[in-house]
Backbone bond lengths (Angstrom), bond angles and torsions (degrees), N, CA, C in turn:
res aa  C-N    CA-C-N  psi(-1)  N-CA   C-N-CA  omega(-1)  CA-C   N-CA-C  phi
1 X - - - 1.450 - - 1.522 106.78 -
2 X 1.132 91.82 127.91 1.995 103.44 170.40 1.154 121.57 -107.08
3 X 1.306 139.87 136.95 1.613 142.09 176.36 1.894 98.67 -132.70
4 X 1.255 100.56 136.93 1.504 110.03 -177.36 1.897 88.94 -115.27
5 X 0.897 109.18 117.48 1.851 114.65 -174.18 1.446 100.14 -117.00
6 X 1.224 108.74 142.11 1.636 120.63 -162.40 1.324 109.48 -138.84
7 X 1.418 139.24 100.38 1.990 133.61 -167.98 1.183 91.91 -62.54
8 X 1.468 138.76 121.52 1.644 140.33 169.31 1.776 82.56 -117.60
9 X 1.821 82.61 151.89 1.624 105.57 176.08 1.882 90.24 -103.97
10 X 1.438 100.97 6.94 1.969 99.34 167.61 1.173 104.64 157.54
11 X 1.364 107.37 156.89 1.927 99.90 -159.21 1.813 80.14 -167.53
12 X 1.642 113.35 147.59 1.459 111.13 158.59 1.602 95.54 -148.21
13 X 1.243 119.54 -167.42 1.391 154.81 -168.64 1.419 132.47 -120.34
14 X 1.030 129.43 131.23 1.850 103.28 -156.45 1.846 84.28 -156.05
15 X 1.546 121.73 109.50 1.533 120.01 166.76 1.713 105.50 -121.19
16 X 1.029 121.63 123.07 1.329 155.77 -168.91 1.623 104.04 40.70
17 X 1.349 110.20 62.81 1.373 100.87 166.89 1.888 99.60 100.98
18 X 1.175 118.50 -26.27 1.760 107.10 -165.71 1.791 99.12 -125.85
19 X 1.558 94.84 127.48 1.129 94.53 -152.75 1.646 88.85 -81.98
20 X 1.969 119.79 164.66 1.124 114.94 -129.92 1.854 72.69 -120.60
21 X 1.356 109.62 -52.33 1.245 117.05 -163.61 1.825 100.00 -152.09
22 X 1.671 88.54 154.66 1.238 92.03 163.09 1.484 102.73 -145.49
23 X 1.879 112.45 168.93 1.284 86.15 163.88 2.060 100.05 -149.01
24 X 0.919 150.66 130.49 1.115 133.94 150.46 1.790 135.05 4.32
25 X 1.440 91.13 -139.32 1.925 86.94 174.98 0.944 111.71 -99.76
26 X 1.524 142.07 138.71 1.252 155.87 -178.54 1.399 115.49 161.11
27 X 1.726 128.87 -140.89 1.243 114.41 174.38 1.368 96.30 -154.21
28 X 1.889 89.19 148.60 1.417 121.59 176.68 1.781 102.30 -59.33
29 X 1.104 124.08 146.15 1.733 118.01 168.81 1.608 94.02 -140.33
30 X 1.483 109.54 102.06 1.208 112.52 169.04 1.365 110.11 -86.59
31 X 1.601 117.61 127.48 1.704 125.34 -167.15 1.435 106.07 -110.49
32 X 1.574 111.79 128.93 1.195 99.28 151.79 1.772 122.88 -123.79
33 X 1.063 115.45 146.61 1.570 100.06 -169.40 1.774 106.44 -127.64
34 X 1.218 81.76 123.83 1.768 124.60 -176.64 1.236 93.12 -63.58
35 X 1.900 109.37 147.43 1.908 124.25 177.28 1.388 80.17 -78.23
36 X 1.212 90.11 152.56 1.916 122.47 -171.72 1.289 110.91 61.94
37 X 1.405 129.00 30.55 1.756 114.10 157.93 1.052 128.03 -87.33
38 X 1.651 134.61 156.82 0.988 104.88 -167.44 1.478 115.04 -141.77
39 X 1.248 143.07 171.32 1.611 132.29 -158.10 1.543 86.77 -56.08
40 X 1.468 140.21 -69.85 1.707 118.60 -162.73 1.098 119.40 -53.00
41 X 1.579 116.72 -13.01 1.813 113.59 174.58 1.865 91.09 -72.71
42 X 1.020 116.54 -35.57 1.483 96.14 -162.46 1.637 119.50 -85.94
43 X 1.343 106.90 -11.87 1.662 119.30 158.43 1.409 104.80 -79.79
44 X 0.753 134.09 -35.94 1.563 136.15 -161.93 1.541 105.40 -69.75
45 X 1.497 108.76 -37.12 1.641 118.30 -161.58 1.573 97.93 -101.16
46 X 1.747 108.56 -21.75 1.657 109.45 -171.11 1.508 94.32 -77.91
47 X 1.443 137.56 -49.06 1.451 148.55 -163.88 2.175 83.99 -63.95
48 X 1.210 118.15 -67.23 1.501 91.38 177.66 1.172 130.14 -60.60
49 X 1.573 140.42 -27.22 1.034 127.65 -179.84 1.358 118.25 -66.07
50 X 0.937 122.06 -33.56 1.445 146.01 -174.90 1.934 106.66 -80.12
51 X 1.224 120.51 -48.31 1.425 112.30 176.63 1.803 110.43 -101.40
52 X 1.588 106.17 8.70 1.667 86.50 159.21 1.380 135.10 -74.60
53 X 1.242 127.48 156.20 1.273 137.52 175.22 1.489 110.00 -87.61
54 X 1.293 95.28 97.82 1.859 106.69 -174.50 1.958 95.03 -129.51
55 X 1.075 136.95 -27.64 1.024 131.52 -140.30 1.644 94.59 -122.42
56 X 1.816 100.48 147.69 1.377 97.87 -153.08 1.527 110.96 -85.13
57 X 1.274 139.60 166.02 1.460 149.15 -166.49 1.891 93.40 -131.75
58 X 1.491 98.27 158.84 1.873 113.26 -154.67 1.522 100.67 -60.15
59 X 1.624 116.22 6.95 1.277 94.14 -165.61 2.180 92.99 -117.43
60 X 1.393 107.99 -9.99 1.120 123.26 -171.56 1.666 117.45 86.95
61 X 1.255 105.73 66.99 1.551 110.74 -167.44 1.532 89.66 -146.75
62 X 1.165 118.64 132.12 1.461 135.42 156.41 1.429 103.40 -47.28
63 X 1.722 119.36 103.95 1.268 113.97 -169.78 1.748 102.12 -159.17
64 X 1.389 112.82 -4.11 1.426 146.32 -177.53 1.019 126.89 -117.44
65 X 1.640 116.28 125.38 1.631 114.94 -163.83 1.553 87.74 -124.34
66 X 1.453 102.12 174.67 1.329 121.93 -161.68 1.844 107.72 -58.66
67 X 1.406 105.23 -34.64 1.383 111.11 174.40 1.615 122.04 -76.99
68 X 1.669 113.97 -22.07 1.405 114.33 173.04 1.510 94.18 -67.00
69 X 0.808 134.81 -62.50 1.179 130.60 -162.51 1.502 124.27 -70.37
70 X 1.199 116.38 -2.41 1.316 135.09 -158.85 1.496 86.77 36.92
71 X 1.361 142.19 128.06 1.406 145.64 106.77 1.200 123.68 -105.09
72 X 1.461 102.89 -172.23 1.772 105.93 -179.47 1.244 129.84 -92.87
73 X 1.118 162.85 -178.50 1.684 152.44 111.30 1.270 129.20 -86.39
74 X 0.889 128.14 153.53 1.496 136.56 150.38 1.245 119.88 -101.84
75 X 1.112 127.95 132.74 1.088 129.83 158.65 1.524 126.41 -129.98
76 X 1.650 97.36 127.43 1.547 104.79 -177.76 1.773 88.89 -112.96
77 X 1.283 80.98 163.89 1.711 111.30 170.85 1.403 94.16 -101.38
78 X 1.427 107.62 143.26 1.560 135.32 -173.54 1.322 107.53 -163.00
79 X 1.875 119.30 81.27 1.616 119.70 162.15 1.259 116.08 -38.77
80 X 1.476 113.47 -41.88 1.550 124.37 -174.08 1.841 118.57 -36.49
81 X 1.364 114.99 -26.22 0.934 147.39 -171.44 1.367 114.15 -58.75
82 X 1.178 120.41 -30.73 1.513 155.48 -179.01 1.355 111.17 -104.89
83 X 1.306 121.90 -17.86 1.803 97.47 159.02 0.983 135.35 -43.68
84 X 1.484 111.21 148.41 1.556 140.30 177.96 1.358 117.14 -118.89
85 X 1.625 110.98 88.58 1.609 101.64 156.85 1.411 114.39 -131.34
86 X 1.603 80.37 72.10 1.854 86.66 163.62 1.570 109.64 -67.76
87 X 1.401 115.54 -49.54 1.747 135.19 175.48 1.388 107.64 -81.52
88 X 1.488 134.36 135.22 1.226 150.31 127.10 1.537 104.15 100.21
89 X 1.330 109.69 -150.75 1.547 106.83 -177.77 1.355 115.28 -115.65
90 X 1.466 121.84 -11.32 1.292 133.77 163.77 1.281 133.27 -79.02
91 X 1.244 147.51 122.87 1.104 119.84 -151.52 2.162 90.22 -105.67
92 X 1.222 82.62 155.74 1.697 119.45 173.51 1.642 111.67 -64.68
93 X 1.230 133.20 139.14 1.518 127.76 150.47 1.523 106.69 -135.83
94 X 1.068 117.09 16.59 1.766 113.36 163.73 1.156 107.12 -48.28
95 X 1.333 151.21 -29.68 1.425 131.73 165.13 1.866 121.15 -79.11
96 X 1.128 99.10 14.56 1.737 97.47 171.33 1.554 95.02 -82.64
97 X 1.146 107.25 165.79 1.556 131.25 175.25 1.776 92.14 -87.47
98 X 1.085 114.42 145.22 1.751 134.94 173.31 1.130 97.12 -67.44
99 X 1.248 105.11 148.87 2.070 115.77 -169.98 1.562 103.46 -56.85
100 X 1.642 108.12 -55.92 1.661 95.95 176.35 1.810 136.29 -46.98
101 X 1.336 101.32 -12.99 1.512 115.27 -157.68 1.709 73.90 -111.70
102 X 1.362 141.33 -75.95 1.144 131.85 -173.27 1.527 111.05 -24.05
103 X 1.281 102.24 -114.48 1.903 125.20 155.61 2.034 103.78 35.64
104 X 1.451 93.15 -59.18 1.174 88.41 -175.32 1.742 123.82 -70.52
105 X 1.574 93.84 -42.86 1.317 116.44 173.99 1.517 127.17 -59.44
106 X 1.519 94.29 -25.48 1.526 95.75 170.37 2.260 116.63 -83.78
107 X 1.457 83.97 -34.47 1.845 98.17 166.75 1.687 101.87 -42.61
108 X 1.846 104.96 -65.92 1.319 94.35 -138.39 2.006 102.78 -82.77
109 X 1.888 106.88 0.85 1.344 94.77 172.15 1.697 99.80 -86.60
110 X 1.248 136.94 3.22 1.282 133.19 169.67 1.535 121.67 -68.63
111 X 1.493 85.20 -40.69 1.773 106.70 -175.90 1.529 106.39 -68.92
112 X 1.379 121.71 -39.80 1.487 124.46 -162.78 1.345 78.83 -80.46
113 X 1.436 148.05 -81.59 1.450 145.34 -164.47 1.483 100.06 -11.89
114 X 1.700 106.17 -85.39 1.361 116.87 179.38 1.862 116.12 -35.67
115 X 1.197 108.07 -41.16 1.386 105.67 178.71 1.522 105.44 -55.25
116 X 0.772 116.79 -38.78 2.159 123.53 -177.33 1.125 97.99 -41.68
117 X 1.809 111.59 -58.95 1.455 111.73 -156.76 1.813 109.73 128.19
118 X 1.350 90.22 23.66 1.435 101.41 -163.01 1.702 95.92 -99.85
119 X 1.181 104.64 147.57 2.262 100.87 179.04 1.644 82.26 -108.13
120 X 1.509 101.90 113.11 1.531 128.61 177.59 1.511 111.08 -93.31
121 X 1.350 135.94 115.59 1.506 133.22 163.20 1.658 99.33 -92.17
122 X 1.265 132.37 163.08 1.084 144.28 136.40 1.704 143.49 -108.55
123 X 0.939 123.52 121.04 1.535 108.13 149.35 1.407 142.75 -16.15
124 X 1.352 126.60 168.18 1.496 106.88 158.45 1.558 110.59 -121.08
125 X 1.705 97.09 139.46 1.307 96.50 178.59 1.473 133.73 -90.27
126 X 1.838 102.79 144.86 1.272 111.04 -157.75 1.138 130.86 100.92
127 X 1.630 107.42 -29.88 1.703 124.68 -172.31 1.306 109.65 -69.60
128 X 1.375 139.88 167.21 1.345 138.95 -175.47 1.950 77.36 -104.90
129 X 1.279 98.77 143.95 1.892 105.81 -173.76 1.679 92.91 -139.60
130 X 1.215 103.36 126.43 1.482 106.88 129.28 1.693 128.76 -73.18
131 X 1.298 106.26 125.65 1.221 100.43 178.34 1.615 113.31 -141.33
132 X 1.537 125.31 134.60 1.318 122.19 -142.62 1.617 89.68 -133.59
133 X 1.468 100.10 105.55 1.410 121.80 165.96 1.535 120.58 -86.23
134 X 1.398 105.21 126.15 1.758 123.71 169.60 1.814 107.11 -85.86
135 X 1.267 117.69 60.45 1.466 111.03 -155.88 1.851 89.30 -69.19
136 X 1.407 111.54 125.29 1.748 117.52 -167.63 1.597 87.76 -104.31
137 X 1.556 107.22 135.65 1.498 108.06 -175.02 1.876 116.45 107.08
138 X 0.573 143.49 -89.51 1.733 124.41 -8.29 1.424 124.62 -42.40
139 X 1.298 130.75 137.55 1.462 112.58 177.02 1.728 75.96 -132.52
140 X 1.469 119.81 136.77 1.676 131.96 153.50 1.535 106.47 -152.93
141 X 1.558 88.30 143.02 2.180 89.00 -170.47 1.688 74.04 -135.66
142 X 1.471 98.97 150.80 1.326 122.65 162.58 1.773 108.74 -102.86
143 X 1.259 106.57 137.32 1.598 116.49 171.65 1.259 107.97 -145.01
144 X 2.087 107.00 145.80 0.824 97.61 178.90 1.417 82.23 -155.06
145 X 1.440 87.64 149.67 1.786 109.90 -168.97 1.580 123.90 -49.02
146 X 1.570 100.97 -33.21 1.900 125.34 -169.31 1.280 72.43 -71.98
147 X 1.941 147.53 -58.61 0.973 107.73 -117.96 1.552 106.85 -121.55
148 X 1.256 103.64 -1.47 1.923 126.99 143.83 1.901 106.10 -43.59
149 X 0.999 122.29 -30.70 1.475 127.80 163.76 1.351 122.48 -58.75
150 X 1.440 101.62 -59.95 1.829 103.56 161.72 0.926 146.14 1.78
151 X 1.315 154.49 76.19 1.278 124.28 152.09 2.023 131.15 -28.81
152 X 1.301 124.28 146.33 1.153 100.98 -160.40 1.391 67.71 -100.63
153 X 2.074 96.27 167.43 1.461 103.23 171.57 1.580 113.69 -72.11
154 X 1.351 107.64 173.03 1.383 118.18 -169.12 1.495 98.01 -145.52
């Protein structure tokens, strides 16, 4: 599972014209979920998005996570997330999970978010979305579930 997380000072969702969600300050977590993930990848990655230290403290130091601050998320689903163009000019998504096997996976990393204590909006999945990011900072972190396993080097 992949999430591309973005600090917005406001971000919403917009599918054919009606906007879906919005949310204030917090962060966008665009998800994509890989064949073979599995509901603990999606708690595993919701408990970090939610307790990283991305968000600034009185002195301007990354020292504030999404829950000090109480903010919001969004979360859209984005297979795209999972491209492959190691080969050619097109890119690959045979490693996304199939919408039925996704769908869920994207619910139940929504649900664990919300379980934190987090006020979760969503996207809709599958839908082609406009979606209009306030990226504040820039602040964007890439995560990915394989690599929450890691040991970091030493």
């Amino acid at each position: 599972m992949r999430a591309l997380i973005q600090r917005v000072s406001r971000a919403s969702v917009t599918v054919s014209g009606e906007r879906l969600a919005e949310i204030g300050q917090g962060l966008v977590v665009l998800l994509g979920v890989a064949a073979g993930d599995t509901a603990e990848d999606a708690h595993r990655l919701a408990r970090k998005t939610a307790e990283m230290r991305i968000f600034s403290d009185a002195e301007g130091r990354f020292n504030l996570s999404l829950l000090d601050m109480q903010g919001e998320a969004l979360v859209v689903s984005q297979f795209t997330l999972l491209a492959d163009t190691r080969r050619g000019r097109r890119p690959s998504f045979s490693g996304a999970a199939p919408p039925e096997e996704a769908e869920p996976l994207v619910e139940a990393f929504a649900a664990a978010l919300r379980e934190t204590g987090v006020a979760v909006r969503m996207g809709r999945f599958g839908a082609h979305m406009l979606v209009e990011i306030h990226n504040e900072g820039p602040v964007t972190i890439f995560l990915d579930s394989e690599e929450l396993e890691r040991p970091r080097r030493g």
